[in-house]
C-alpha positions as CSV (number, residue, x, y, z in Angstrom):
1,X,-35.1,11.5,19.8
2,X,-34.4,7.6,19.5
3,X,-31.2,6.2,18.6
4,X,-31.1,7.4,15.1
5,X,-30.4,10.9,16.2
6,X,-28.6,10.9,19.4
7,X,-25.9,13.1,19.2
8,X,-24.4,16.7,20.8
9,X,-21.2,17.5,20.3
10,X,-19.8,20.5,22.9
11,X,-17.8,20.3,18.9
12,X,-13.6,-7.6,12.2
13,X,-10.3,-7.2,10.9
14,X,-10.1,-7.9,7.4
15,X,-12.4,-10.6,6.5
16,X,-13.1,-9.4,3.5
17,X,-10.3,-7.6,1.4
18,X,-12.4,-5.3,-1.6
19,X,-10.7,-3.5,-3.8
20,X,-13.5,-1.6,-5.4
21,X,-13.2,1.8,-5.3
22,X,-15.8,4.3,-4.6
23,X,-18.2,4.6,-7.7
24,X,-18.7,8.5,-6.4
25,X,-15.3,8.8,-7.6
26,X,-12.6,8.8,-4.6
27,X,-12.4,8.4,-0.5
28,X,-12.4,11.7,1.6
29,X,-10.7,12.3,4.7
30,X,-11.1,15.2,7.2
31,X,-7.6,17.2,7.9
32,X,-7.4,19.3,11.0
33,X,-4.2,21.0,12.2
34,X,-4.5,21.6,15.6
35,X,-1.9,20.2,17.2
36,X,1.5,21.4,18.7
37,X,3.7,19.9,16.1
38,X,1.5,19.4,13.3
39,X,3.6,17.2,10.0
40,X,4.6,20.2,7.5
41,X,1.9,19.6,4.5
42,X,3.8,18.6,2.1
43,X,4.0,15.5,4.2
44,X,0.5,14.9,4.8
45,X,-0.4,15.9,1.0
46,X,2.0,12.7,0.3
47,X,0.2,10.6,3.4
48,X,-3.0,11.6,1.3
49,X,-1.7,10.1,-2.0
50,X,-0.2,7.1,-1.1
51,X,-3.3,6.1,0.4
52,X,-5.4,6.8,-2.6
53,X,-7.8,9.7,-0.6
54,X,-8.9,11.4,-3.8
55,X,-11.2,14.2,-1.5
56,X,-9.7,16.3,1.5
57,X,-11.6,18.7,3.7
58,X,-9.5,21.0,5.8
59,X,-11.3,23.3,8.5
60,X,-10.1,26.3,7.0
61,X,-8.4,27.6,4.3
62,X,-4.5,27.8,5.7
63,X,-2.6,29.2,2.9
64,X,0.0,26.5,3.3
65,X,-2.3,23.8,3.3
66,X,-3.9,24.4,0.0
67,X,-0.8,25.4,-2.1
68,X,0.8,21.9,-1.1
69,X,-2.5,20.5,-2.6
70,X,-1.8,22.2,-6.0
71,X,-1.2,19.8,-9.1
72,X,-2.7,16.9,-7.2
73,X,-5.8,16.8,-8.3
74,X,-7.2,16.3,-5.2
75,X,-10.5,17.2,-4.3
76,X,-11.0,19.6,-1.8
77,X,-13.5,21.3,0.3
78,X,-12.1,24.6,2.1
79,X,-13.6,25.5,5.1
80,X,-14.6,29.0,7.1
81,X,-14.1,28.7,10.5
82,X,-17.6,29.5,12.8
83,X,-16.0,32.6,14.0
84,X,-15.8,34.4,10.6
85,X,-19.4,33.8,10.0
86,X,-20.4,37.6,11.4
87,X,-17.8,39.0,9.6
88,X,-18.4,37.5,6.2
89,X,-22.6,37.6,6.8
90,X,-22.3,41.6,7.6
91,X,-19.8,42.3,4.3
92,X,-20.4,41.7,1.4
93,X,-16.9,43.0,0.4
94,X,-15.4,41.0,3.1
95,X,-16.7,37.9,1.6
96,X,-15.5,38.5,-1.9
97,X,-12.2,39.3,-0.6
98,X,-12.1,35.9,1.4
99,X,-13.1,34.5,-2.0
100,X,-10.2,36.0,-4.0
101,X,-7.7,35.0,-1.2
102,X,-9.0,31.6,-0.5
103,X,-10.6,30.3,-3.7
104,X,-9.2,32.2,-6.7
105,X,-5.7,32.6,-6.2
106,X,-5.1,28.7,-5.5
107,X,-7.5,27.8,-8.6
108,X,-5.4,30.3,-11.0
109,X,-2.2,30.4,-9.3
110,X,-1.5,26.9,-7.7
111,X,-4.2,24.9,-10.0
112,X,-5.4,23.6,-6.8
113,X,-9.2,21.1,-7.1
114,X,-11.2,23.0,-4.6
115,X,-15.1,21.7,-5.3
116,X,-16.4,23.2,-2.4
117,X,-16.9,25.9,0.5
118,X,-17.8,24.7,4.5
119,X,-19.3,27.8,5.4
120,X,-19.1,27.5,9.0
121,X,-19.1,23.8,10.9
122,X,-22.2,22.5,13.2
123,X,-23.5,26.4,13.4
124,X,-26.6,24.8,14.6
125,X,-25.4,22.7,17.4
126,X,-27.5,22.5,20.1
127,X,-25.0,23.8,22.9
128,X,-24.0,27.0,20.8
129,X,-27.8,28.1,22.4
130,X,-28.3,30.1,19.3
131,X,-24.8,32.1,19.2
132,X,-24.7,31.2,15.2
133,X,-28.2,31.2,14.2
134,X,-28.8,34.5,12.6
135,X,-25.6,35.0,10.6
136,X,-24.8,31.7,8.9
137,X,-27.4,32.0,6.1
138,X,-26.5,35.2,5.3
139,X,-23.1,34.7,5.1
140,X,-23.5,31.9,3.0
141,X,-25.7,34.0,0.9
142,X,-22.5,36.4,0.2
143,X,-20.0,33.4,0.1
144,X,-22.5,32.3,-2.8
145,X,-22.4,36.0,-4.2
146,X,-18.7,36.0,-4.4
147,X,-18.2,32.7,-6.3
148,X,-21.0,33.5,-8.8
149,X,-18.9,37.1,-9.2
150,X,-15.7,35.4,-9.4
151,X,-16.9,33.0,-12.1
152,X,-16.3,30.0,-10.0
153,X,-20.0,28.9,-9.3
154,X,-20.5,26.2,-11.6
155,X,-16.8,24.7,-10.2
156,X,-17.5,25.3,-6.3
157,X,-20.5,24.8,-4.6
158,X,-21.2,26.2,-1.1
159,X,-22.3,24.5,2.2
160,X,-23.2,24.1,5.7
161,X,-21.7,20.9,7.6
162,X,-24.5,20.5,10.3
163,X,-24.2,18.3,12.9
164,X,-27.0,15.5,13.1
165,X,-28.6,17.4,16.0
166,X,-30.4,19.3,13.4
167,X,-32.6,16.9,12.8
168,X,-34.8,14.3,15.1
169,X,-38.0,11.9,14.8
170,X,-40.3,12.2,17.5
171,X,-40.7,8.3,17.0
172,X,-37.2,7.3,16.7
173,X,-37.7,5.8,13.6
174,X,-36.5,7.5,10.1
175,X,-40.0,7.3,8.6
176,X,-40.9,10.3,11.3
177,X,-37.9,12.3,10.4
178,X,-38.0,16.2,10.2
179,X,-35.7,19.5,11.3
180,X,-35.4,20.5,15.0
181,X,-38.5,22.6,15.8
182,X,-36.7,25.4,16.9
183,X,-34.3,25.9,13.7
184,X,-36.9,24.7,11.5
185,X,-37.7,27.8,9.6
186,X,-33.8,28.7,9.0
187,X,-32.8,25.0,7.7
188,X,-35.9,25.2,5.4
189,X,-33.9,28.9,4.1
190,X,-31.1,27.0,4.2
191,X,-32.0,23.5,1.8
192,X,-33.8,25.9,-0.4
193,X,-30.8,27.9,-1.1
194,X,-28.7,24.9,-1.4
195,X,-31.4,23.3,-3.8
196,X,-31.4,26.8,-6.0
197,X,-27.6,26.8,-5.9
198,X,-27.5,22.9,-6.7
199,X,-25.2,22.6,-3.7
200,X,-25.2,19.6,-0.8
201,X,-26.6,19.1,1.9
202,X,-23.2,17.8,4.6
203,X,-24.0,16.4,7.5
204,X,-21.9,14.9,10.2
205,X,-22.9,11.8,12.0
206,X,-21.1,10.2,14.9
207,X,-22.3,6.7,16.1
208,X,-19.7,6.7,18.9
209,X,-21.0,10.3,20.2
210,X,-24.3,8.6,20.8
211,X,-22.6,5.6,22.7
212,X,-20.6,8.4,24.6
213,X,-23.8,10.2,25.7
214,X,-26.1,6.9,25.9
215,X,-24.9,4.4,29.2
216,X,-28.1,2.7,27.5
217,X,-27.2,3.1,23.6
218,X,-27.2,-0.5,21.9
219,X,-23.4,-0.9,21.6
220,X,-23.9,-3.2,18.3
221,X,-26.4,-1.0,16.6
222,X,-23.6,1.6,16.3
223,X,-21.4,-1.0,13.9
224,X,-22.1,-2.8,10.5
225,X,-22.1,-6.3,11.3
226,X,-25.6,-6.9,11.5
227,X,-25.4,-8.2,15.3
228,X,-28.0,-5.5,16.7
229,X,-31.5,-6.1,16.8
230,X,-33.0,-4.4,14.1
231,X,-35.4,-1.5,13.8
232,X,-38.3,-2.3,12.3
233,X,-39.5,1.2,10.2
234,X,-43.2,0.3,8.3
235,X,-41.2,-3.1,6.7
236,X,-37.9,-1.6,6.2
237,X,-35.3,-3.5,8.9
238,X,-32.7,-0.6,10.3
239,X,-29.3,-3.0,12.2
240,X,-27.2,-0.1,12.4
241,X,-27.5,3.5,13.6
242,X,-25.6,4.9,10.3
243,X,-28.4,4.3,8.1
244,X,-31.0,4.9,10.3
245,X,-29.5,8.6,11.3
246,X,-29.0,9.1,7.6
247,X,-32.2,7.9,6.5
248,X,-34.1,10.3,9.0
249,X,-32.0,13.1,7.0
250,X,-33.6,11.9,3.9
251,X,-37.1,12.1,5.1
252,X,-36.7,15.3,6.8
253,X,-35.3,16.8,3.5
254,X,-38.0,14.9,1.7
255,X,-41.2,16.2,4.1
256,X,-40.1,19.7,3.2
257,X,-39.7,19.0,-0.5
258,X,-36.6,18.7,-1.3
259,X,-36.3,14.6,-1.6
260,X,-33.7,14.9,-4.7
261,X,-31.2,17.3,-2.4
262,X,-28.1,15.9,-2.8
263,X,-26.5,14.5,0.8
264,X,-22.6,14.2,2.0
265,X,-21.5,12.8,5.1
266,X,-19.0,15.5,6.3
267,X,-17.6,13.6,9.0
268,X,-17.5,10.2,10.2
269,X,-15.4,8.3,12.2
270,X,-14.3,6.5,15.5
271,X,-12.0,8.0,18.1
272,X,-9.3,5.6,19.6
273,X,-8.1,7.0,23.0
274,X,-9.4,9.2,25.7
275,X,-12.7,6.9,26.8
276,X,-13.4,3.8,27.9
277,X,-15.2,3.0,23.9
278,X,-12.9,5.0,22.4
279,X,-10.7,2.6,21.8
280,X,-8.6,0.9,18.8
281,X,-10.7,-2.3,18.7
282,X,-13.9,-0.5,18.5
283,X,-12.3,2.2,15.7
284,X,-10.6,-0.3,13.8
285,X,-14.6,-2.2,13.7
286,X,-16.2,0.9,12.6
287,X,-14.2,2.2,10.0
288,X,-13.6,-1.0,8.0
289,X,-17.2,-2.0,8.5
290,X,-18.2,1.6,7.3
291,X,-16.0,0.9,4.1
292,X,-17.2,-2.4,3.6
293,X,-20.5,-0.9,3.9
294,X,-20.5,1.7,1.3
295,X,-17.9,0.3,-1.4
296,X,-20.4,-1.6,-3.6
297,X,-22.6,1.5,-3.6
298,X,-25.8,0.2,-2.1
299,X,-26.4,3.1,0.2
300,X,-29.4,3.5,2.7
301,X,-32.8,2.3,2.1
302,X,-34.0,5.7,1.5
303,X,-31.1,6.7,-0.7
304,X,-29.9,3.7,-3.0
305,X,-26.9,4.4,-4.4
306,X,-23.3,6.0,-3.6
307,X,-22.5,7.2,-0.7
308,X,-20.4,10.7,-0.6
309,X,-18.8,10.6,3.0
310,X,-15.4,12.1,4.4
311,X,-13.4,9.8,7.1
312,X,-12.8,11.9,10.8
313,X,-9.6,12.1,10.5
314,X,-6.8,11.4,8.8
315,X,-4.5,12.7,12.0
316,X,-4.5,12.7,16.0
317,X,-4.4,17.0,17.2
318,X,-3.1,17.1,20.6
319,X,-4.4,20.7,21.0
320,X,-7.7,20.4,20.4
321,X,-10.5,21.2,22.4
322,X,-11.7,18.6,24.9
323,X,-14.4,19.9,26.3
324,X,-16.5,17.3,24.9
325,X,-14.6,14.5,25.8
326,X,-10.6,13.6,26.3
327,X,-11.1,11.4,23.3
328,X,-11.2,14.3,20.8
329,X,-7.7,14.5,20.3
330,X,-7.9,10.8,19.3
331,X,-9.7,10.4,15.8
332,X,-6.7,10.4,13.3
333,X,-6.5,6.9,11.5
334,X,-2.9,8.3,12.1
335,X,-1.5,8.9,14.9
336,X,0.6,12.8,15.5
337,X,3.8,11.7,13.3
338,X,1.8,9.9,10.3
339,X,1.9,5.9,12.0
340,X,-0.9,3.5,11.2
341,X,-2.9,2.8,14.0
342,X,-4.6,-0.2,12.8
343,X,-5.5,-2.1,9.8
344,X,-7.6,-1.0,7.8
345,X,-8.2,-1.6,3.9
346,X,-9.4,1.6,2.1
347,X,-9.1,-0.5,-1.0
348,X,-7.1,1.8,-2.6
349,X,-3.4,0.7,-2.1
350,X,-2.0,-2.8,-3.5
351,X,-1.4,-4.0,-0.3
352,X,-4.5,-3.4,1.4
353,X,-2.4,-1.7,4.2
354,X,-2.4,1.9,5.2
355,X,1.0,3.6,4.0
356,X,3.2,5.5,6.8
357,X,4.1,8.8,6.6
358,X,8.0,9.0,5.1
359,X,10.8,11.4,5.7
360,X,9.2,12.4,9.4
361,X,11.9,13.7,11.6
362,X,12.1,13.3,15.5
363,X,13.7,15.5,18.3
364,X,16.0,13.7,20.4
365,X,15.9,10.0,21.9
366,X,15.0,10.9,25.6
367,X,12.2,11.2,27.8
368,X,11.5,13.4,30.9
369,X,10.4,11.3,33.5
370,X,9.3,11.0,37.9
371,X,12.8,10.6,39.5
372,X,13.4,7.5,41.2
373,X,14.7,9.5,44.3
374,X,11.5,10.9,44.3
375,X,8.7,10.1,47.0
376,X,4.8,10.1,45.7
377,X,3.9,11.9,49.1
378,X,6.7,15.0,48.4
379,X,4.3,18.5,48.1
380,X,5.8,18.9,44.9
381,X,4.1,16.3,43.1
382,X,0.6,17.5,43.0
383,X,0.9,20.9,41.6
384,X,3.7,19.6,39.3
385,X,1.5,17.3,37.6
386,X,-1.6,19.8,37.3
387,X,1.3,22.4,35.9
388,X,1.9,19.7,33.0
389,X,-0.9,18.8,32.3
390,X,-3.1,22.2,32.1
391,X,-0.6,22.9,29.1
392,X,0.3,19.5,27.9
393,X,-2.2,16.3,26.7
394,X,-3.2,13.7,29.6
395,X,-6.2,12.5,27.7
396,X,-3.9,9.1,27.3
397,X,-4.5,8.8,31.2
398,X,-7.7,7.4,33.5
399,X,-10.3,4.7,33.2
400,X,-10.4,2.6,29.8
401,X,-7.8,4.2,28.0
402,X,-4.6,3.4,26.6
403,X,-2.6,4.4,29.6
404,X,-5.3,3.7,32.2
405,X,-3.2,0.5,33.9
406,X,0.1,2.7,34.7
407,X,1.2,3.0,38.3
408,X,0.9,6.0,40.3
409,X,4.9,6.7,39.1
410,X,3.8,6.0,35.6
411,X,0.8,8.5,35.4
412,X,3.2,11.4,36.9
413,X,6.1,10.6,34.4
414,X,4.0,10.1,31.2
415,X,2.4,13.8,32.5
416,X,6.0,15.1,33.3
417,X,7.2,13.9,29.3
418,X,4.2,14.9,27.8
419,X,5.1,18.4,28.9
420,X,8.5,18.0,28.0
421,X,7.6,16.6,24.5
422,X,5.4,19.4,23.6
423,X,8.0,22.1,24.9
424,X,10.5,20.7,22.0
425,X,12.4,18.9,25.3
426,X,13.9,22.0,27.0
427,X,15.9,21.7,29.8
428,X,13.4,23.9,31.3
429,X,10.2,21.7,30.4
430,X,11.5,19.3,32.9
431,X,12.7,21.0,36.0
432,X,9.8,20.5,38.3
433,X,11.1,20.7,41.7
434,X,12.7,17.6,43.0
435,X,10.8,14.9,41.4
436,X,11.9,15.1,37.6
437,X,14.7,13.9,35.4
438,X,15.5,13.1,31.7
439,X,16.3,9.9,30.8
440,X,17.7,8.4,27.8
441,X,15.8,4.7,27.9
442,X,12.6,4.7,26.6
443,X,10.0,4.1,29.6
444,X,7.1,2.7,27.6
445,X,5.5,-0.2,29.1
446,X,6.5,-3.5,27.2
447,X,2.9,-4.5,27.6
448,X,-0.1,-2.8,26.3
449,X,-1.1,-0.1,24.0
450,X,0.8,3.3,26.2
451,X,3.1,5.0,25.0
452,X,5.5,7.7,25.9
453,X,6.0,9.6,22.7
454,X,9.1,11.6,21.1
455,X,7.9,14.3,19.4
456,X,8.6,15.1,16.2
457,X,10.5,18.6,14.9
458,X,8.3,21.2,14.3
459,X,6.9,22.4,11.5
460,X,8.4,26.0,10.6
461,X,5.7,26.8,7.7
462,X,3.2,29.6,8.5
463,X,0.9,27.3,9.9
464,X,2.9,26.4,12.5
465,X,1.5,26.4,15.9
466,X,4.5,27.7,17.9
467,X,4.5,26.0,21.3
468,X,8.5,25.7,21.0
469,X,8.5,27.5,24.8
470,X,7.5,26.6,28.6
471,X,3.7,27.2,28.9
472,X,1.9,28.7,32.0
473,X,-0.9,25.9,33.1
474,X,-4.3,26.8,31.6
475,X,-6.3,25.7,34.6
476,X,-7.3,21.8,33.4
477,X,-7.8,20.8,36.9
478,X,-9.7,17.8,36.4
479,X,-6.5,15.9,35.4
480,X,-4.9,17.0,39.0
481,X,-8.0,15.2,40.7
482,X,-7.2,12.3,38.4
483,X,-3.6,12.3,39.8
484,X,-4.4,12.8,43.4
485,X,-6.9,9.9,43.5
486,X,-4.5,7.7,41.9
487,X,-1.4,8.8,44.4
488,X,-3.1,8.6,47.0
């Protein structure tokens, strides 16, 4: 497949300052909500503002979510979550009412800027072995249907957000560029439809999944400063893997005969915790080189111009999925409560700076912790730790991350608060036998990125995620034989 299509998904500082904004009129930003105490909307609706994000796209199409992004003017792209797709492909009544519920109402009723419809996300990806294949064009046939009956067609435009698998070159190089083999027919049903519907092609493309899955992936070629040797493509020079990916797109799209099919880049981003590349260096790199690289509208050698992309993501989601890889939970530019992570100039805000979150609230000042009493060899502490974590997020712990150099104590306390945090610090969330305690100083490491978090008061809204109670362990035993090895 080559490095400019890598990618399966199981799902510099500031040298130069630009201020130019986006001639595709605005930035956009991805905004998932799964996490245990996600920020109440309102808040990140203001987060979105005050860093001058002009295009959002949720994964669904949360009531409360979209009515806090009335009046704003904000573009947005609702999404329908894969496992709605039989539903919605069988019924065609089904998908008109999703239509009057999710589209209508917030157009008429909270004047709310929604452009487009995600019908599904990465249907097509390779380790879904087909599950999605047979119902995603029909149902966004009737999702189509619906908006033309509703009157909204010429306003919001329906489509697909593949992931890059979806496409390969036998060569490696972009010039050689077509659809996977075995979706071929069905993405050819697909781009036509878009192309008679004058709707996008989205596709999301994830340098750092490629460096994940690669030991031998060209660590430079998957940034923008030019450092990696080059690809050479019949005279056209490829030095990072962005263009190149995007650029095989293009040709695919343009061997089939739809070269003028317009493309957005659904999601792109780096995470910052959870892997040994994964890291705040690396993310901090990649996003400001990707905005350096698409502010003056050059785009890719096969598509000049602006580039229509969404950032992944505004926000870390501690209960996300990590089956392909602890540092999912880790993409935010944000971290949980709305905190910069790095800098990084958007060049939308005077100062260059990303702006904080405001008004957040926090529980309590305190901290459950391993108690000092307590020996590493006492039974207890095994099973403890695996309890915590099955329920709670350890992704901050192992090799290369931002926890990775705590003691044996330190990996079984920030385990023990992380459970605690999440459980909205019950008494209860940290009574594990004889080895816990709650403290009231703050046992972050002066040194070093780690942190034990506070967690902030939950969100009471309907989109709420209600983990306010002590959770049974969910069987992540992976994170016990992480423990063990480092007690032992």
């Amino acid at each position: 497949m080559g490095w400019v299509s890598v990618q399966s998904r199981v799902n510099i500082g500031l040298a130069c300052l630009f201020i130019v904004m986006w001639s595709v009129g605005g930035i956009g930003v991805n905004w998932g909500t799964q996490s245990t105490h996600p920020l109440p909307p309102d808040t990140i609706v203001r987060l979105l503002k005050e860093n001058g994000f002009q295009r959002v796209k949720p994964f669904d199409a949360e009531y409360d979510t979209l009515k806090a992004l009335g009046n704003t003017g904000i573009e947005v792209m609702v999404g329908i979550p894969n496992d709605m797709l039989a539903t919605l492909s069988g019924s065609m009544k089904a998908a008109e009412k999703w239509v009057a519920k999710n589209v209508t109402q917030h157009i008429t009723s909270n004047n709310v800027n929604i452009r487009y419809v995600a019908v599904g996300n990465e249907p097509f990806l390779e380790t879904y072995n087909g599950s999605y294949l047979e119902i995603t064009f029909p149902a966004l046939r009737n999702i189509q249907a619906a908006l033309v009956k509703a009157g909204h067609n010429n306003q919001v435009k329906v489509t697909v957000p593949q992931n890059a698998d979806v496409y390969a070159s036998s060569s490696g190089l972009p010039s050689d560029g077509d659809f996977r083999a075995d979706i071929h027919e069905v993405m050819l049903t697909i781009v036509n439809f878009l192309s008679v519907s004058s709707a996008p092609f989205t596709v999301n493309i994830y340098p750092f999944i490629s460096l994940y899955a690669e030991p031998n992936f060209p660590v430079e070629y998957a940034f923008f400063d030019g450092n990696a040797s080059p690809i050479n493509d019949g005279g056209t020079s490829y030095t990072n893997m962005f263009d190149a990916n995007l650029d095989t797109l293009a040709r695919a799209l343009q061997r089939n005969g739809f070269s003028d099919l317009p493309i957005i880049v659904g999601e792109i981003g780096w995470p910052t915790d959870g892997n040994r590349n994964a890291n705040i260096e690396y993310a901090r790199r990649f996003n400001q080189g990707l905005m350096s690289h698409i502010s003056g509208g050059r785009g890719t050698p096969m598509r000049p111009g602006p580039i229509d992309a969404y950032l992944f993501s505004l926000i870390d989601e501690d209960a996300k999925s990590i089956a392909p890889g602890n540092f999912e939970r880790h993409w935010g530019i944000f971290t949980y409560d709305g905190l910069p992570k790095y800098p990084l100039n958007l060049g939308t805000t005077n100062s260059g700076a990303l702006v904080r979150a405001n008004g957040v609230q926090y529980l309590q000042k305190k901290w459950c912790v391993m108690n000092p009493s307590a020996r590493l060899d006492d039974p207890s502490v095994a099973p403890s730790v695996d309890y915590a974590c099955s329920s709670a997020d350890c992704t901050s712990l192992g090799y290369g991350t931002s926890c990775g150099d705590l003691d044996s104590r330190g990996n079984i306390s920030y385990a023990f608060n992380s459970y605690f945090q999440q459980n909205n610090q019950l008494d209860e969330a940290c009574k594990f036998p004889n080895v816990s305690v709650i403290v009231k100083t703050d046992p972050t490491p002066t040194v070093g990125n780690c942190k034990f978090n506070i967690m902030i008061q939950p969100y009471n809204g309907s989109a709420e995620r209600r983990f306010g109670y002590v959770q049974k362990p969910s069987g992540m035993i992976s994170f016990l034989v992480l423990i063990l090895l480092l007690v032992l």
